[in-house]
N, C-alpha and C positions, 0 to 999 in steps of 0.2 A: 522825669518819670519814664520816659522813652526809653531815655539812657539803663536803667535799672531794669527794663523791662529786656531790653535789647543782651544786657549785662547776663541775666537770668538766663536767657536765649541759649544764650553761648556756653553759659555753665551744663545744660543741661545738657547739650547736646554731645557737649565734651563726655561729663558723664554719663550717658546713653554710651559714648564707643567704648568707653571702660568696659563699660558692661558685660559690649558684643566684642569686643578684645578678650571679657575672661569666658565666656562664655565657648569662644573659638577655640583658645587655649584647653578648656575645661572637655570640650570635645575631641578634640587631638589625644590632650592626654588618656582620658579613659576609650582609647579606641582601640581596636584589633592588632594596629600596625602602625609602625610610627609614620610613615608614609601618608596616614589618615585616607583622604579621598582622593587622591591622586592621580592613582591611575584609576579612578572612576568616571562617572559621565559618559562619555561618545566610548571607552575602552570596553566597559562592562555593558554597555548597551548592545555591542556586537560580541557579545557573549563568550570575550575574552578576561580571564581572573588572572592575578600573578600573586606569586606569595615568594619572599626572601626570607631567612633569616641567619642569624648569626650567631655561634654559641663558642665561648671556652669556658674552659675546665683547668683551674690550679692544681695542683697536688704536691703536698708537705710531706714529706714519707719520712715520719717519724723514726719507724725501724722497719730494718728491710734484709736481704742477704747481702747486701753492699752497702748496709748503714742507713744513713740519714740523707736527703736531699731534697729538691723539687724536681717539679715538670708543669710544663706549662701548655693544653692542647688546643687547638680551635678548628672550627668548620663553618664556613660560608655556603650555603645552598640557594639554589633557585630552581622555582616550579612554575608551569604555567599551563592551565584547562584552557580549551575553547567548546564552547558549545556551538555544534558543527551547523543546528537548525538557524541559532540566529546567527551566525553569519555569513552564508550561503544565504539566508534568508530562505529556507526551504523547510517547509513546516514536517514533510516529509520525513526530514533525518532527525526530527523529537527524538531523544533520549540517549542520540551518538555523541561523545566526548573526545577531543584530540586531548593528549598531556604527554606531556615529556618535564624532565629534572636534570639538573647537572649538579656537580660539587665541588667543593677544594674545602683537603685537609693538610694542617700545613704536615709536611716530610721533612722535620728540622728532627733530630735525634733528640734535643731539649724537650720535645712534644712528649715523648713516649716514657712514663712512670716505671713500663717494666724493665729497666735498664738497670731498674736496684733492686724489682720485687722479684725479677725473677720466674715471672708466675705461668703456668700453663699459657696459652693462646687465648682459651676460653675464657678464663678468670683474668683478664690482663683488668689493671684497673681502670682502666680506661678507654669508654666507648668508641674511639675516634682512632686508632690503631693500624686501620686497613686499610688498603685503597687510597693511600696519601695521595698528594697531588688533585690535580684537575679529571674529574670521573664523570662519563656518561652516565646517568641512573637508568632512567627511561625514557622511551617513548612510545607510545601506540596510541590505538582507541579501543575505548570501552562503550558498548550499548546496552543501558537497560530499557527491558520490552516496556517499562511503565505496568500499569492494573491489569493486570489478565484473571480471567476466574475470583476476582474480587481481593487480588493479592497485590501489592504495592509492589514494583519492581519484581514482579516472576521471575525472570530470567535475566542472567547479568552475562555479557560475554565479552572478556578482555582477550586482547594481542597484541603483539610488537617485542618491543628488546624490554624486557620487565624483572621485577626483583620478587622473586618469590616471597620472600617477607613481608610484601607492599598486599601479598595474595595470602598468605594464610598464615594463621595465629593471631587475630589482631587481639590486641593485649594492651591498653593504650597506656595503661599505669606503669606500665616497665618503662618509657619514657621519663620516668621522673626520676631517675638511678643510673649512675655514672660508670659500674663495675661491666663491663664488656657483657660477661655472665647472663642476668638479667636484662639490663639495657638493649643491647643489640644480639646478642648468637642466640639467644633463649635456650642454649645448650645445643639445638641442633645444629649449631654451627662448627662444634666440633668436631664433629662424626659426617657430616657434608656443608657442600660450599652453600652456608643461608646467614644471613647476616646481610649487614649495611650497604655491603661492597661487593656483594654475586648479583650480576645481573647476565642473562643470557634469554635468547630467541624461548617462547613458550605463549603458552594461550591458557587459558579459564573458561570456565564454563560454571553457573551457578543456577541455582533453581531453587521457590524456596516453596514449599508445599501448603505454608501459612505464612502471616507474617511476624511469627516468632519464630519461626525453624526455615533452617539452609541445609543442602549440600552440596559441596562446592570440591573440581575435579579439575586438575592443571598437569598440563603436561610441556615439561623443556630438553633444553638441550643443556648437555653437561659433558664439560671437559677439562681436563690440570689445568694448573693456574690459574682460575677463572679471577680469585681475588687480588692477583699478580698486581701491582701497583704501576708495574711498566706498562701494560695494557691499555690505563685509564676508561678502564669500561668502553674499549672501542673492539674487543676481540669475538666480530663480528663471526667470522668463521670457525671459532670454536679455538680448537687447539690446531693451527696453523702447519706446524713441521710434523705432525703426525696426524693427520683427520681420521686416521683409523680408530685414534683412543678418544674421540668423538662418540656420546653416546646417549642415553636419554634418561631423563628423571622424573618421577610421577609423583603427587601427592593428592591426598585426600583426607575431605575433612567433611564432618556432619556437627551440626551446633543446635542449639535452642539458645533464645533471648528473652528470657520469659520474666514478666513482672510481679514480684510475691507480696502477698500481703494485701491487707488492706492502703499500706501506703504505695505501693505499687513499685515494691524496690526494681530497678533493673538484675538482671545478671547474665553472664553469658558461659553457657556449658559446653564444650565439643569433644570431639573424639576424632584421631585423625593417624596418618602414618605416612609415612615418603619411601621410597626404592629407587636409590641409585646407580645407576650402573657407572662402573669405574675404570675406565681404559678399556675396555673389551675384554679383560679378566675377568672371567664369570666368577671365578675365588674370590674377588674385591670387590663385587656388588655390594652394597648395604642396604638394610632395613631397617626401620623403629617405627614404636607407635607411641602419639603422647596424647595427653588427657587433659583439657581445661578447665579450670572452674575458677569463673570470675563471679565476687558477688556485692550489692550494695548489703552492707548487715543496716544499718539505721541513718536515715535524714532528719536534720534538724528541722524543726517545722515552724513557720512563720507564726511571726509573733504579731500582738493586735497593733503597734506601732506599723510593723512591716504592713499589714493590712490595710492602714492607714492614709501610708504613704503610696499606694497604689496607682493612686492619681490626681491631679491638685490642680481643682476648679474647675474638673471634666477634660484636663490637658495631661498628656501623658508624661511619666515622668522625667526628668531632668536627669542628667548623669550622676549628681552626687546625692539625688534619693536613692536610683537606682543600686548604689552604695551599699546603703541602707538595710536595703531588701536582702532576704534569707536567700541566697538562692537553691535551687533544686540540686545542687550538687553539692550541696555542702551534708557532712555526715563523715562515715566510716564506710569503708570501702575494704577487699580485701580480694587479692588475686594468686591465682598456685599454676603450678604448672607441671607434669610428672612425666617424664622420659624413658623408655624402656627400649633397647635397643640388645641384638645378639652379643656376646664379649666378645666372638672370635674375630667379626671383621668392623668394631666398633672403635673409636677411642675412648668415648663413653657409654658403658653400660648401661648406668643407670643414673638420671641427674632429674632434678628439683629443684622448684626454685617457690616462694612464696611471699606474700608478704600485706602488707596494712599502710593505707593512706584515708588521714584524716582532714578532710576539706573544712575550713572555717575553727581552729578547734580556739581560738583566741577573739574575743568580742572585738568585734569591727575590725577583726581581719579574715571576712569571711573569702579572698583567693588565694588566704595561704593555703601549704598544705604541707602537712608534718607526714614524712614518707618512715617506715624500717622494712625490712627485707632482708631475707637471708634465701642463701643457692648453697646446693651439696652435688656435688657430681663423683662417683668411681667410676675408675680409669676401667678399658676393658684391653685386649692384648694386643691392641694397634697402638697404645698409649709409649709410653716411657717405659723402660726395666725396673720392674717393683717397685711404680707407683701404684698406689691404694685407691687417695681419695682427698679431697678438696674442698674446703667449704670457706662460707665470704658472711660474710654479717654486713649491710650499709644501714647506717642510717642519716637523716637529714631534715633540713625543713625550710622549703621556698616559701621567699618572700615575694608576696605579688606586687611589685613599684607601680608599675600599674597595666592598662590595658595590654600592654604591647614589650615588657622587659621585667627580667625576674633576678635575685639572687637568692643561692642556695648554699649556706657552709650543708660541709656533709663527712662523715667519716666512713672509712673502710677497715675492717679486719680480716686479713683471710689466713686460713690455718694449714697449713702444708704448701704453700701456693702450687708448684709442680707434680702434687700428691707423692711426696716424699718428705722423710723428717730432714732427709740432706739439706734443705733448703728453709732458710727462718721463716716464721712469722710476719706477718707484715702490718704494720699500725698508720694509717692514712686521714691527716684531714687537710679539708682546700674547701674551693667554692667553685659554685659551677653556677655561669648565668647566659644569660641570652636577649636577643633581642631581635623581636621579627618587625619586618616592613616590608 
């Protein structure tokens, strides 16, 4: 009897570690980052966070102006916050943040698609284009004031070597599209250095009046080459052999975040414009102004199962209920974007871009997300000799593996790629995936 009891013991205990084996596993797998908690504990305690990740991008180029081929692109990043109160331990500097970021894209000529497409700069197919190699992004601090006048974060004030992009347009759905166009230049990457790979000395200043409306005012430094690849984001002093065509860039933006409806959709509206001055040629300053509207159109709504499941025996729930549950992001989504810029000192005149992301559209695979999107830009008279106009069609649809890695087949069309008929057509599909830790 002993024996059997003893016997029993053993089994159980064995399967008890099964258990908390699948159970560790099951929390890894659905976690943020494949790293899980790692660098948690004593790191995040002193109010250090790190985030990696990793992404390539295939591309099949069905037809092109050089035919048929591939390319194959990738990019490794690493970011890292401190929050300056707890680790000073000085309750004082509440709300000051240190962050900096670094990168590497690989610079193999194999990486780069437009080597058949052909295609404008803007329209390259592919997000990861610039700034090869190992790149500074940023670094500085950012402090917000916390509750002032009963507003959440009143005031936001950023400094240091920063990426204007990181400051204004945020747009998070373009993220999810591989064509340079949309993805990274949002068009104004054409007409001035904004995009992935411009990073130069500047500051921010935010303020928001309530806490659905902002207006937010940056001021940099700007000078050639900024996106130069030989640089690696370290061209500290601007343009070096000439500081004279060293000069300065402003932008500004005003938004509202406002929730419609009885379901309380999100969206985000703004209106905003940049001037850059361009070598000390008061002729080759630019201007534009562009126009946002991001919006939720409709969320799925939990169902009396998801209800249900909310919590089991007053214990909250388990990763693979949490599965289960609808979540608040799941629905139809839809973001636009509209560029108007002078034609005389422009490359593009005038560019848009738009598009539709549907979260969950597949039962129990509510972190997919089935994306389309189309971008049109005309050329203005900085562009190419009788170029017109250019436009891209993606479509695509990530698959969520799980908490912390995705893939995505996606295809690409664009029409004129260098806004010229000189130049074909181009027919694109690949996959693009990633993985953070």
């Amino acid at each position: 009897m002993t024996r059997h009891l003893f016997s029993f013991a053993v089994w159980l205990a064995a399967a008890a570690q099964v258990l908390a084996e699948s159970a560790r596993f099951e929390n890894w797998w659905d976690a943020r980052k494949a790293t899980g908690d790692l660098f948690g504990g004593v790191v995040r305690d002193n109010g250090l966070s790190l985030d990696g990740r990793w992404r390539g991008i295939y591309f099949g180029i069905l037809d092109s102006a050089s035919g048929s081929g591939d390319a194959f692109a990738q990019e490794l990043s690493f970011g890292a916050k401190l929050d300056m109160a707890k680790f000073l331990r000085q309750p004082w500097l509440e709300g000051l943040t240190a962050f900096g970021e670094s990168r590497w894209r690989d610079p193999g000529s194999i990486a780069n698609p437009n080597r058949f497409v052909d295609a404008s700069p803007l329209f390259n197919p592919s997000r990861f284009a610039g700034g090869t190699g190992w790149r500074l992004l940023t670094y500085g601090l950012r402090h917000k004031s916390g509750e002032v006048f009963g507003i959440a974060d009143f005031a936001t004030i950023t400094g240091g070597w920063l990426r204007p992009k990181d400051e204004f347009l945020d747009q998070p759905l373009q993220g999810l599209f591989v064509n340079n166009a949309i993805a990274a230049a949002e068009g104004l990457g054409a007409n001035i250095p904004f995009g992935g790979s411009f990073s130069t000395w500047g500051g921010t200043l935010q303020i928001k009046a309530a806490d659905w409306q902002y207006t937010k005012a940056g001021l940099f430094m700007s000078f050639p080459k900024s996106n130069d690849s030989a640089n690696h984001g370290l061209a500290f002093q601007g343009y070096a052999p000439a500081p004279e065509q060293n000069g300065l860039f402003f932008m500004g933006e005003t938004g509202v975040k406002p929730e419609l409806g009885p379901a309380k959709l999100p969206g985000h509206y703004a209106f905003g414009g940049y001037f850059y001055e361009d070598g000390g040629n008061v002729a080759l300053n630019r201007f534009g102004l562009y126009w946002q509207l991001d919006q939720m159109l409709w969320r799925e709504s939990a169902t009396t199962e998801d209800a249900e499941n909310d919590a089991v025996d007053g214990l909250p729930l388990v990763p693979a209920m949490e599965r289960r549950r609808k979540s608040s992001s799941e629905g139809l989504r839809m973001f636009s974007l509209f560029l108007y810029a002078p034609e005389s000192n422009n490359v593009y005149s005038f560019y848009m871009h738009g598009g539709l992301v549907y979260e969950g559209l597949l039962p129990g695979r509510g972190g997919d997300q089935l994306i389309a999107g189309i971008a049109l830009g005309n050329y203005g008279e900085r562009s190419l000799p009788g170029a017109s106009s250019t436009a891209l069609v993606e479509v695509g649809y990530r698959v969520r593996v799980n908490g912390w890695a995705f893939v995505q087949p996606y295809a690409q069309y664009l029409v004129q790629p260098n806004g010229t008929a000189a130049v074909p057509n181009a027919a694109i599909l690949g996959v693009f995936t990633g993985v953070d830790f």
